[in-house]
N, C-alpha and C positions, 0 to 999 in steps of 0.2 A: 418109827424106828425100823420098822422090816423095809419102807421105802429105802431110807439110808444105806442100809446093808447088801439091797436090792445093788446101789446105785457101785457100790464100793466092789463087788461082787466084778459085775461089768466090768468096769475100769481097769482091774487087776487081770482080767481073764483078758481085754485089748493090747494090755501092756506086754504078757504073755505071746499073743498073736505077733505083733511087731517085731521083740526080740527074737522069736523063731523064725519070723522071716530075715531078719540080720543076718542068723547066723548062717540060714540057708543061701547066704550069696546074694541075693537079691538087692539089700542097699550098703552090703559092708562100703567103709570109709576109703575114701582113696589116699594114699600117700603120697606129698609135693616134695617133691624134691627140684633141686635147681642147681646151678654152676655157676662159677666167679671165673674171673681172669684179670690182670695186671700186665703190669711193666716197671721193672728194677732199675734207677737207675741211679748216677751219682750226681751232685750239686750242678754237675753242668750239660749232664741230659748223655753220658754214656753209659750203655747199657751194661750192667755185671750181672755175667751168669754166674751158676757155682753155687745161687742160694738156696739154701734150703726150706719150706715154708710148710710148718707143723700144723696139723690141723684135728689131731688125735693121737692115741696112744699107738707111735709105732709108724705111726699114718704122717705121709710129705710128700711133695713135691718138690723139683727144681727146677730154676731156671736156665731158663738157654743161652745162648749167644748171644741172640738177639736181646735178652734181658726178661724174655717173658715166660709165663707161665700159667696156668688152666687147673681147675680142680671140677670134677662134675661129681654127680650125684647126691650133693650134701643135703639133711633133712633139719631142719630145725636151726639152732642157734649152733654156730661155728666158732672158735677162736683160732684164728690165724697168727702164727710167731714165727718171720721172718729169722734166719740164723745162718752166720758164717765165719768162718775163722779171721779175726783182723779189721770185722767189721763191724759198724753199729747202725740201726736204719732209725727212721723219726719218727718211727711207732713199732714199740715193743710188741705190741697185739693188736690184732683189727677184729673186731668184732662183727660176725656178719649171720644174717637172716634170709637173704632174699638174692635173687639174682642180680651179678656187677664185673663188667666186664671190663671197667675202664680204672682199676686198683690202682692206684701208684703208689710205689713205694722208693723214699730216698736213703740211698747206700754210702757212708762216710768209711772211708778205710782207715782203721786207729792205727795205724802203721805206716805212714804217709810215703815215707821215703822207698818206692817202689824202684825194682829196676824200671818200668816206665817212666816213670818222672825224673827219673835220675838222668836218663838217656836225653830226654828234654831240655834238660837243665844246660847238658852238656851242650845243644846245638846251639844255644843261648850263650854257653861262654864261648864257642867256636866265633859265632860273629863279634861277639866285642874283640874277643885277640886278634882278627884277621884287621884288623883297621890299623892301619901306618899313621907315623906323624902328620902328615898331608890332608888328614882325613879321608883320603879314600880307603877302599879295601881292594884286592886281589879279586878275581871271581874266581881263582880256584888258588891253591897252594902251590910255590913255587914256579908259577906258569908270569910272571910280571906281564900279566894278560888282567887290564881293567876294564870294568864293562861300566857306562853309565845305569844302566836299568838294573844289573845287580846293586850298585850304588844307592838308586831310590829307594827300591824293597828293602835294603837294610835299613834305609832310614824310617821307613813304614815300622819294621820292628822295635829298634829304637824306641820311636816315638808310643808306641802302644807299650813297650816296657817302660816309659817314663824315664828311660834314656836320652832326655833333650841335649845333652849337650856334647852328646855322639853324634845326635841327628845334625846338631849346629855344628860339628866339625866337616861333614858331607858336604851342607848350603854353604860352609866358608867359601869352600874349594872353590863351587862354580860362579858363586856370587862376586867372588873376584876375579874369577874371568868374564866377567857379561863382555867386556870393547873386544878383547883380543881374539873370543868365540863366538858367542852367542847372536851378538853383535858385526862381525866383521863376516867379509866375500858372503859368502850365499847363508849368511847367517846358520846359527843351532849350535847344540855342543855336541862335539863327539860321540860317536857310540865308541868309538874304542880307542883306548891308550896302554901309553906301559906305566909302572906303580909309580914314576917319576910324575907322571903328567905328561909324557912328551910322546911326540911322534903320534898322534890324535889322528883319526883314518873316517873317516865318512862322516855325514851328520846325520843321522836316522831319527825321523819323524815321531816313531814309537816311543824309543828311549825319553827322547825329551818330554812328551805327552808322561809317562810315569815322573819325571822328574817336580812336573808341577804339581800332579796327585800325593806326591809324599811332602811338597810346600801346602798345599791346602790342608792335608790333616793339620801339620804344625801350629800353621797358622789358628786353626781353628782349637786346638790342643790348648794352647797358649794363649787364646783371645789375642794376638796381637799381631801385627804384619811387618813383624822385623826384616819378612824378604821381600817385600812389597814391589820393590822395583825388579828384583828376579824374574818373579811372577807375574808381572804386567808385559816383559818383553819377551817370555816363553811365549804366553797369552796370543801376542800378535804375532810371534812366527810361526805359530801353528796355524792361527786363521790365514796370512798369508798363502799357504801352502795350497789354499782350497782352490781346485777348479772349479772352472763355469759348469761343469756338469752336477757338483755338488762334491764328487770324490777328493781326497786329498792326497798328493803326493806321497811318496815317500821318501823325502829327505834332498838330499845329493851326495853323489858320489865324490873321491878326492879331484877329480878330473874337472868338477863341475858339472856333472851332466845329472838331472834329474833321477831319480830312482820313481820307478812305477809304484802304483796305489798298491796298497796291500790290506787287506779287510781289518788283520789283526790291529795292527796300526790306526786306522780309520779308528772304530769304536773306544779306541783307548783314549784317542784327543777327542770324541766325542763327549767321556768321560771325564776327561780333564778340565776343558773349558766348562768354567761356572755359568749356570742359568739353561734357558732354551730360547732361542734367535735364532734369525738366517742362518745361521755356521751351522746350528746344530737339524735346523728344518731340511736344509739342503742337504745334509751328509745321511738323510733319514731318506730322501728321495733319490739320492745315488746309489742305497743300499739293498731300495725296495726293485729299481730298475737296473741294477746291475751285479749285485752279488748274492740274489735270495731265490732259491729254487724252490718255486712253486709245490712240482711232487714231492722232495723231500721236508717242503716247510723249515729250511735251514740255511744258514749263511753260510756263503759258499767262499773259498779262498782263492780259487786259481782257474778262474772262468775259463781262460786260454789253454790250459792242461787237463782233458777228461779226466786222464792217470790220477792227478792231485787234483780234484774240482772241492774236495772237502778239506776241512782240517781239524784234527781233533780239540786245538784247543776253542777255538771257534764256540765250542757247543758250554764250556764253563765261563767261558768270556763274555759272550753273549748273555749267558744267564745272570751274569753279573752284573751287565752294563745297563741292561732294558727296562724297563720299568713292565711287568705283566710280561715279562718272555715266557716261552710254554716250558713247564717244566720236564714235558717229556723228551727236549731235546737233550737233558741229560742221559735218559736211557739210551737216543740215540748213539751216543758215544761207547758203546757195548762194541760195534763192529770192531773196533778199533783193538780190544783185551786181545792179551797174548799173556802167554808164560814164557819167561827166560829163566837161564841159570845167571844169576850175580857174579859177576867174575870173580870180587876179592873173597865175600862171605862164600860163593856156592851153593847156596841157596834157591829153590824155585824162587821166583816173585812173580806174580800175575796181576798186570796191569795194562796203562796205555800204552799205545803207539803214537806218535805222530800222522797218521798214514793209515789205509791201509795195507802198507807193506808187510804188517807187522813183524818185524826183525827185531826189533829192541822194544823196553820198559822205558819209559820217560819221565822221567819220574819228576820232575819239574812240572810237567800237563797233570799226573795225578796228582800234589801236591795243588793242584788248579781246580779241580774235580772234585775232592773232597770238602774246600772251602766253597763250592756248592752247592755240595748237598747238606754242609752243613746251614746254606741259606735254607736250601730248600726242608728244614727241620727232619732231615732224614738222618738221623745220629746213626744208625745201624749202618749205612751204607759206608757213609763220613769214617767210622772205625774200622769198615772194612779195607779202604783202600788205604787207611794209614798203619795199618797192622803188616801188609805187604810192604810199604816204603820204609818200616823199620826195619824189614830183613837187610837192608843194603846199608844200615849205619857205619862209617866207616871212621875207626880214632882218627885222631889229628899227629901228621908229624912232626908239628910245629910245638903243638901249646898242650899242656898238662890239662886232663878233665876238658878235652874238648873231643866232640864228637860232629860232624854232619853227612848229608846227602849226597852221594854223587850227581850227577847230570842223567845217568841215564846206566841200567843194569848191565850192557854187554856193548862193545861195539857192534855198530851196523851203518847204518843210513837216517840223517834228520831227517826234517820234514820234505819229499821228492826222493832226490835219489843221491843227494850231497852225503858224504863217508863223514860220519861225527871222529873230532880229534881224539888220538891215544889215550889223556889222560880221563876221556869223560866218564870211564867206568871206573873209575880207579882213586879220583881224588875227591873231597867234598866239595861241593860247586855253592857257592852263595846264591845262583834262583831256586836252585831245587828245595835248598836249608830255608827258605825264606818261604817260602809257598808252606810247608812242612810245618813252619812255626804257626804262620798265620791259620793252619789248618786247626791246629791243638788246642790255638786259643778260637776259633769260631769266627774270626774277624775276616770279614770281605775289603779289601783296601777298597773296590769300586765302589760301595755303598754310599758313600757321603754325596759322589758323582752323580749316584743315579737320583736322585729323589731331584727330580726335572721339572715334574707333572706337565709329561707329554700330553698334547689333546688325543684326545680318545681317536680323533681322526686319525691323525697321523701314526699309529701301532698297528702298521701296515702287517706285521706279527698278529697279530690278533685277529685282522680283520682277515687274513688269510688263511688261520685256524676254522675261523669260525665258517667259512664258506665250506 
């Protein structure tokens, strides 16, 4: 018994010792605390700021621009409740413990009909109204100035709004002229006409190249090859076109005289023709030995003009045509930003140039730009430059509830040192509205083109990064 008491005695007087050293500092408890962070966005990956994210009494955060947001010091068990006016997200509460940096949360706007979508909506009925019985369209309003390549883009639209039998009024048009165009003297079809059809002025290489990319989606849309014989003699006028060096033509003029290579052009029939052969190996070897500069690691436009040896769009066309292009060549295209004032709005907008000249917004190249970064899953970027290209939306003076893009913010100078026509600030132009669309829906027209599988050799891009 006295041993027991002995022992209990002890024990109690140890337990004593211990807790007074606790208290003295010696092993008090440490406190964990830790931090989350996320990214807000909506069903199709843009980011909304504005939310608010509850996390105690009194106690939130919000999101930014960017979509995102950070909480630090939390200790224990947290209940996080997303909240905003008009909005609903796919989890009322998140529950968290421990550190997580990578939250997602998805943003539904219970109020759908936004002035944003509404503004969309409208660039959507702009190209269905702009199309005449003939099925072409105008490339601007009142200008009875027809473009083949605004032509194709619209049918790219079209066809992605499940508009087929718009798109099939476009392929009417030229499908019945293959003998009297496509087919006759230096073969191709127009780049340019009046809204008649008539009076048809060059054959450019490019234009046609897009005309067959917006016949391959169809085709492929529709499982069927209703243009089949279109697309088999685009097909061989493009190959035609190739020199022995690998480069391609650019077209002919009305005179008959050949038009010079042009890079733009090149990679888009690179594009176009289906598969990988000779056509597209050799146009990869004229590209690597004649339009790709080594220090800047970028496809070059105008080898013969230091002035112009770049081009802006070059660097989203590129990104879109190549299979592993680097995607820093989109950063490269920063040289190029400028601010203009919009002639009709008034409005700053800050965007591309053509050039470094920087004089003018081109809003056609950003609408180019944005569809890829929206490849390159960079949504922050992709709504930055489309936030600037709505400042310039301009009504329609033709059609009720129609809205699109001009060509370009202010008069100045295209691409060099050529003066852009009176109406380009001023009216909605169908490449700008067409770039814009495809931008909002995330759709790259070139994607279907690229999926080649070049041999790893030949990404003469790659192999000169990587040196």
């Amino acid at each position: 018994m006295l041993k027991m008491k002995l022992k209990t005695f002890v024990y109690l007087l140890l337990c004593f010792y211990i807790t007074s050293c606790s208290v003295s500092g010696v092993e008090e408890p440490v406190t964990v605390t830790y931090s989350i962070a996320g990214h807000i966005i909506d069903s199709i990956g843009n980011p909304i700021d504005g939310v608010q994210l509850f996390y105690g009494k009194n106690k939130y955060t919000t999101s930014d621009f960017n979509g995102q947001w950070s909480i630090s010091n939390l200790v224990g068990k947290i209940n996080i409740k997303p909240k905003k006016e008009n909005y609903i997200f796919n989890t009322a509460e998140i529950e968290v413990t421990k550190t997580d940096t990578n939250i997602f949360i998805i943003a539904t706007n219970n109020n759908p009909i936004t002035e944003e979508i509404l503004d969309y909506q409208e660039t959507l009925n702009w190209l269905q109204n702009m199309q005449l019985a003939n099925g072409l369209l105008e490339s601007a309003e009142n200008t009875n100035f027809v473009s083949l390549y605004d032509n194709a883009l619209t049918a790219l639209v079209f066809i992605q709004q499940e508009e087929y039998k718009k798109a099939e009024k476009i392929f009417d048009y030229f499908n019945a002229n293959i003998h009297t165009e496509l087919l006759n003297n230096t073969g191709g079809f127009y780049q340019f006409r009046n809204k008649k059809g008539e009076n048809g002025s060059r054959t450019w290489m490019g234009d046609n190249a897009w005309l067959l990319i917006a016949l391959n989606h169809y085709h492929d849309a529709l499982e069927n090859q209703k243009y089949q014989s279109l697309t088999t003699e685009l097909e061989k006028w493009l190959r035609s076109l190739q020199d022995t060096d690998g480069g391609i033509w650019g077209g002919y003029k009305e005179n008959g005289e050949r038009i010079h290579k042009v890079t733009e052009g090149i990679i888009t029939a690179f594009n176009a023709v289906k598969g990988y052969d000779d056509f597209h190996k050799n146009i990869i070897r004229y590209l690597k030995e004649n339009r790709w500069s080594t220090n800047e690691k970028l496809l070059v436009a105008w080898p013969e003009n230091p002035a112009y040896y770049f081009a802006m769009d070059l660097h989203p066309l590129g990104y879109g045509v190549f299979e592993d292009y680097p995607e820093y060549s989109l950063e490269q295209a920063n040289k190029y930003l400028n601010t203009q004032t919009a002639t009709l709005t008034g409005k700053p907008v800050t965007g591309y140039c053509f050039d470094e000249d920087k004089d003018v917004v081109w809003l056609e190249g950003n609408g180019q730009m944005a569809v890829a970064y929206a490849m390159a899953k960079n949504v922050v970027q992709k709504e930055v430059i489309l936030k600037e290209i709505e400042k310039t939306l301009i009504k329609s003076t033709l059609h009720e509830n129609s809205k699109g893009i001009p060509y370009a913010t202010n008069l100045g100078t295209g691409f060099g040192t050529s003066l852009l026509w009176d109406h380009a600030p001023t009216t909605p132009a169908i490449s700008s509205t067409a770039w814009y669309i495809f931008a909002k829906m995330s759709f790259n027209p070139l994607e279907m083109g690229r999926q080649k599988n070049i041999p790893e050799k030949d990404k003469f891009w790659m192999q000169d990064l990587n040196n």
